[in-house]
C-alpha positions as CSV (number, residue, x, y, z in Angstrom):
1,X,13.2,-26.8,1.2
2,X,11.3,-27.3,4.2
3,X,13.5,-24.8,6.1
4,X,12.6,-22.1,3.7
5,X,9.0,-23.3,3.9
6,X,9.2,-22.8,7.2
7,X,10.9,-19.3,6.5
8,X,8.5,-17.8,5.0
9,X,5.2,-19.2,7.3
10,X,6.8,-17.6,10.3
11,X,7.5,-14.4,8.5
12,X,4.1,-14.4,7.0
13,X,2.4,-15.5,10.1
14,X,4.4,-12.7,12.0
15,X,3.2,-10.1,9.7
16,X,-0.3,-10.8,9.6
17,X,-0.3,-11.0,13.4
18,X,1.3,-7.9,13.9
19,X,-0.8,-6.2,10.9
20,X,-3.9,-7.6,12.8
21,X,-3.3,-6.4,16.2
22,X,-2.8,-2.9,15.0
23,X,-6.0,-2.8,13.0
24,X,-7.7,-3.9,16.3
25,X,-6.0,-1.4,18.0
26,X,-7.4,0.9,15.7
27,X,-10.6,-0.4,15.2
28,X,-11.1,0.1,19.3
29,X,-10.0,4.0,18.9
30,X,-12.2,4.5,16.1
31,X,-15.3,3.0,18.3
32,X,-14.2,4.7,21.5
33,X,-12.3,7.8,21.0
34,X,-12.1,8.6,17.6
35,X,-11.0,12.2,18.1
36,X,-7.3,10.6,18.2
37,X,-7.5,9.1,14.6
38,X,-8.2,10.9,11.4
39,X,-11.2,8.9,10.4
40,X,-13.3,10.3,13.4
41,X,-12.7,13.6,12.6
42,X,-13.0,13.6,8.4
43,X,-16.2,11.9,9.2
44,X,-17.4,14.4,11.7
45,X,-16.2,17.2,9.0
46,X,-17.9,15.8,6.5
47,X,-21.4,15.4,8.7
48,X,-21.1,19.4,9.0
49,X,-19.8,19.9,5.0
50,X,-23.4,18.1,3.9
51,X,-25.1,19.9,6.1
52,X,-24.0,23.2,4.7
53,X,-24.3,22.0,1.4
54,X,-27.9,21.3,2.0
55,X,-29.2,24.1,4.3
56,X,-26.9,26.6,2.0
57,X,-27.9,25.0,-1.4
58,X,-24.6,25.4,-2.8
59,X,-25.2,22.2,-5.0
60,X,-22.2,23.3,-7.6
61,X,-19.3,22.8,-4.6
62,X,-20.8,19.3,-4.2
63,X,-20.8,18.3,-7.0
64,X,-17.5,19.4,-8.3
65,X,-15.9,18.0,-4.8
66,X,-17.9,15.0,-5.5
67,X,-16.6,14.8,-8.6
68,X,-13.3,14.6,-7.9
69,X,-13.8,12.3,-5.5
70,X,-15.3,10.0,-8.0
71,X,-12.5,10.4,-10.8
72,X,-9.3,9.6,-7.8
73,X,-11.6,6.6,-7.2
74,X,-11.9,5.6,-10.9
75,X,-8.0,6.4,-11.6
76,X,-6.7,4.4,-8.7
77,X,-9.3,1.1,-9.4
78,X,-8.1,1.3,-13.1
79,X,-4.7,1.4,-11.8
80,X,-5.1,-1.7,-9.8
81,X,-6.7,-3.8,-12.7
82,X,-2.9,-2.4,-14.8
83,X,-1.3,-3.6,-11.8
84,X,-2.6,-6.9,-12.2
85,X,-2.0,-7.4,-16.0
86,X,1.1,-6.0,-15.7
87,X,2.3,-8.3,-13.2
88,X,0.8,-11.7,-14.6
89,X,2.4,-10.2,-18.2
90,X,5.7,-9.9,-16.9
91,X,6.0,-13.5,-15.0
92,X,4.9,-14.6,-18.4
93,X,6.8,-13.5,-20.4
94,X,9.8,-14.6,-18.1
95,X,8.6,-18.2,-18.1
96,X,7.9,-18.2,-21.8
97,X,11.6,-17.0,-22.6
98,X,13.5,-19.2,-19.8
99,X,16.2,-20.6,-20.3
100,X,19.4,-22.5,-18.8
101,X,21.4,-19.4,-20.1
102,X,18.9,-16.9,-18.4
103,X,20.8,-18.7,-14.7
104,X,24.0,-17.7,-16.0
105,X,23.3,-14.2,-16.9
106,X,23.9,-11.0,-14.3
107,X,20.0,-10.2,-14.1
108,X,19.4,-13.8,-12.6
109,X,19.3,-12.4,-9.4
110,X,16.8,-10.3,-9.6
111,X,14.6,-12.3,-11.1
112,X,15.6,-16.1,-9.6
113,X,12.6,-15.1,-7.3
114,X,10.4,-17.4,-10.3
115,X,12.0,-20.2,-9.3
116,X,11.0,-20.1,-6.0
117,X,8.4,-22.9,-4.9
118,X,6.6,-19.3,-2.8
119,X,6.3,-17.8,-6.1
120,X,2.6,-18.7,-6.9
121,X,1.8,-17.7,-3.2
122,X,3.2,-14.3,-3.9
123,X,2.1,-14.0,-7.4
124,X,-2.1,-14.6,-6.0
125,X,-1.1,-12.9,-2.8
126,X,-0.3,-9.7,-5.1
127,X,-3.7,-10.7,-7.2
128,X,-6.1,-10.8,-4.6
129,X,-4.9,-7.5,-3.2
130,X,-5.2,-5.7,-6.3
131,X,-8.6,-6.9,-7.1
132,X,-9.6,-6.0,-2.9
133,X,-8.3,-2.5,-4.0
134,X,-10.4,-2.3,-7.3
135,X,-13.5,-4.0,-5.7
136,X,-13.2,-1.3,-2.7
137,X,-12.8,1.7,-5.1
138,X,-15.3,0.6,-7.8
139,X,-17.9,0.7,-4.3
140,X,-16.7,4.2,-3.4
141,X,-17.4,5.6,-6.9
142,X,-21.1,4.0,-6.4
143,X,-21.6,5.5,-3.4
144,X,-19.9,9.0,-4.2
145,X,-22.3,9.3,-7.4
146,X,-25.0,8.0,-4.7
147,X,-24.2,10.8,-2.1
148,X,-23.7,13.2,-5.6
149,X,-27.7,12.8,-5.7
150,X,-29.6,12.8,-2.2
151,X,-26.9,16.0,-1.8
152,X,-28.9,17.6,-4.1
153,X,-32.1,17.6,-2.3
154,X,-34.0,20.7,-2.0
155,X,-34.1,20.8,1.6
156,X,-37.0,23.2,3.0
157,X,-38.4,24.4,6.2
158,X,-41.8,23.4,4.3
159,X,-42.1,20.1,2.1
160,X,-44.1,20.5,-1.1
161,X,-47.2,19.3,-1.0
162,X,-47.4,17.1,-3.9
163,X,-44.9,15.2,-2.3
164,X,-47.3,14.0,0.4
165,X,-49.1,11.7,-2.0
166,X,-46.5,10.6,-3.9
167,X,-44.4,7.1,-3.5
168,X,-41.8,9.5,-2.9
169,X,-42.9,10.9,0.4
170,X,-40.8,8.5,2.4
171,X,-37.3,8.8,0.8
172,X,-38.2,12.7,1.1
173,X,-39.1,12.2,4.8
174,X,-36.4,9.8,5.3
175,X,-34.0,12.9,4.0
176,X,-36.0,16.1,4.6
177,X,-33.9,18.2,7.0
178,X,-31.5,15.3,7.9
179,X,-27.9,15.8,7.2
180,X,-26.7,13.0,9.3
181,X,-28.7,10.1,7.0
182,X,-27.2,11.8,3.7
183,X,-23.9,12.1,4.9
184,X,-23.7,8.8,6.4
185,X,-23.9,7.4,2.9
186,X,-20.4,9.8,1.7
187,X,-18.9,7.8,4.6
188,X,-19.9,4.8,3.5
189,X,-18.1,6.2,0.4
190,X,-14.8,7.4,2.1
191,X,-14.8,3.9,4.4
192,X,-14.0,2.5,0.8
193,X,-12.1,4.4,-0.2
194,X,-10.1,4.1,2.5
195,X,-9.7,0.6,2.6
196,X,-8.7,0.5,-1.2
197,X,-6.0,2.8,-0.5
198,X,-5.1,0.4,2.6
199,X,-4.8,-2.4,-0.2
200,X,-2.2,-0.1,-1.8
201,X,-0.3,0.1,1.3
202,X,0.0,-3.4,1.7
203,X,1.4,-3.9,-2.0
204,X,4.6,-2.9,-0.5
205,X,5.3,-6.0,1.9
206,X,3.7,-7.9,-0.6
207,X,6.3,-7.1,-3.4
208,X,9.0,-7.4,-1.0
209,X,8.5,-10.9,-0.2
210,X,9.2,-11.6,-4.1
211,X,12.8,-11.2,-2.6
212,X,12.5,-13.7,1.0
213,X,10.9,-13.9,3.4
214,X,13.7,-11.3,5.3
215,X,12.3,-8.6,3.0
216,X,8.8,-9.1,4.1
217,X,9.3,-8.6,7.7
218,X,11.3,-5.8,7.2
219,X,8.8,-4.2,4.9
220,X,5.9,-5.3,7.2
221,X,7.9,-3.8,10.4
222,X,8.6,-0.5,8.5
223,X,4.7,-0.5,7.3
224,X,3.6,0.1,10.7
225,X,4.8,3.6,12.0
226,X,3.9,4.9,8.7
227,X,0.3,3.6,9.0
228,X,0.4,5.3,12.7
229,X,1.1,8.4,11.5
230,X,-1.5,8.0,8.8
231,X,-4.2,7.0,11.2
232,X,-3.6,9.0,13.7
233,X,-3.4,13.1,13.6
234,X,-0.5,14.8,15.0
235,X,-1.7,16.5,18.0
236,X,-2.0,12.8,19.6
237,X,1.9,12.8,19.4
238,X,2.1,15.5,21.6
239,X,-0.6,14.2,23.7
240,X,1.4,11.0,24.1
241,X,4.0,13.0,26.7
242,X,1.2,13.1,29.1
243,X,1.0,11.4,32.0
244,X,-2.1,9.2,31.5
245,X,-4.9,10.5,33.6
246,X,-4.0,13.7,32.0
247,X,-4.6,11.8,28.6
248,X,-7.4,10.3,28.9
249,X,-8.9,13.4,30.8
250,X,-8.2,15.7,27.7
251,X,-9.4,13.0,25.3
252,X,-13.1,12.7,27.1
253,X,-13.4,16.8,26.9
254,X,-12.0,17.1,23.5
255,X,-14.9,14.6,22.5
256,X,-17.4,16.3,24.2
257,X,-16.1,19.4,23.2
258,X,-15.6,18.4,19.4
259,X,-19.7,16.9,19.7
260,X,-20.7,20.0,20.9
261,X,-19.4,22.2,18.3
262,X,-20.5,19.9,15.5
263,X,-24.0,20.2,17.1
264,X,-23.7,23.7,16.9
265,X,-22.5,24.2,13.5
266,X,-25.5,21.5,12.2
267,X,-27.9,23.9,14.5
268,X,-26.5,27.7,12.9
269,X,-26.1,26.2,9.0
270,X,-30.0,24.9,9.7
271,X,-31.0,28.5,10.8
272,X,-28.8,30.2,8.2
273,X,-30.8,27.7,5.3
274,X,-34.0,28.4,6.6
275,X,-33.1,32.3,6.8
276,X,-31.9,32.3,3.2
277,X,-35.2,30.5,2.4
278,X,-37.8,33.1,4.0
């Protein structure tokens, strides 16, 4: 007993370490060159999408993207909540029909995992996960149907006047011809989202270790090169051959070059909006 105690601490301690370093990793690119992962340039896209939305008015493409946005959100935080009850439904029905036969029979090994003194580790483990991953989704709904509305504003060269003396004259200056405030709130959204699916992703070592601690570090070791290549596009791989002064050379101009451009296409959708409004 206390050597598989000790079994499954080091595996679990080795995964969360490992798990942990990585996300700091990432964290760090995200905050100082996030043209290398995905997340800095969906969020950038998504700064020039509201813009054109706005400037453009084409308030029917946002809301159907929204949309569906909002019903992946609300399919995978129900799923989570099924995951859940399916999970505690299955353990108990396995306790409520156990028996001294049950050890005999030729599924016993696949489910002698109950007998496990882990088991109720794992079994909250898989709990808590799931409900992180409907928590996360359920907040990227609220903040989709959130970006769904201040999307919609009529945004003018001119603000109407009635708005001046109204108590809504600072949520309309606080939006008025500001792109960058409206989308910050969809990415607020995605973050969530993101870190729901992240939840998902983490089911998998979770479930493994049902089996022993052996299939959770192999499950939290095969985890990680698929969360590189999630989090990180592919022309990094290629810029990974470099030597490294080459790298980080090409990273600094392909940040200022990818700032520049996004300031460029903010700067023609404005003109294009107020064009289409004369």
């Amino acid at each position: 007993m206390a050597s598989s105690t000790l079994t499954n601490l080091l595996a679990l301690i080795l995964s969360v370490l490992c798990h942990a370093a990585y996300h700091a990793f990432l964290f760090h690119t995200v905050r100082h060159a996030p043209t290398r992962t995905v997340y800095g340039l969906t969020r950038a896209a998504r700064r020039v999408w509201v813009a054109a939305i706005m400037f453009r008015k084409n308030e029917i493409l946002a809301v159907q993207t929204l949309r569906n946005w909002v019903m992946a959100s609300s399919f995978l935080a129900t799923t989570a909540v099924l995951v859940i009850t399916a999970a505690l439904t299955v353990v108990a029905q396995i306790v409520a029909r156990w028996n001294e036969e049950m050890t005999k029979g030729p599924m016993f090994p696949m489910i002698q995992f109950v007998t496990n003194d882990w088991f109720s580790f794992r079994l909250a483990a898989l709990c808590v996960v799931c409900a992180g991953a409907f928590f996360c989704f359920s907040q990227s709904v609220r903040f989709f149907n959130h970006a769904a509305l201040v999307c919609n504003v009529n945004v003018s060269p001119h603000p109407p006047h009635a708005a001046a003396a109204t108590a809504t004259a600072t949520s309309f200056k606080y939006l008025h011809n500001n792109p960058i405030r409206v989308a910050a709130i969809l990415n607020r959204g995605c973050f969530f989202y993101t870190a729901g699916m992240r939840c998902y992703y983490y089911l998998f070592p979770i479930v493994a270790w049902f089996w022993g601690p052996l299939a959770l570090g192999i499950a939290s070791a095969l985890l990680l090169p698929v969360l590189r290549m999630i989090d990180f596009h592919v022309s990094d791989f290629e810029l990974d051959a470099r030597p490294s002064n080459r790298w980080i050379r090409g990273e600094n101009r392909a940040a200022e070059t990818e700032s520049r451009g996004s300031m460029h296409a903010l700067s023609e959708i404005r003109t294009d909006g107020r064009r289409h409004a004369a």
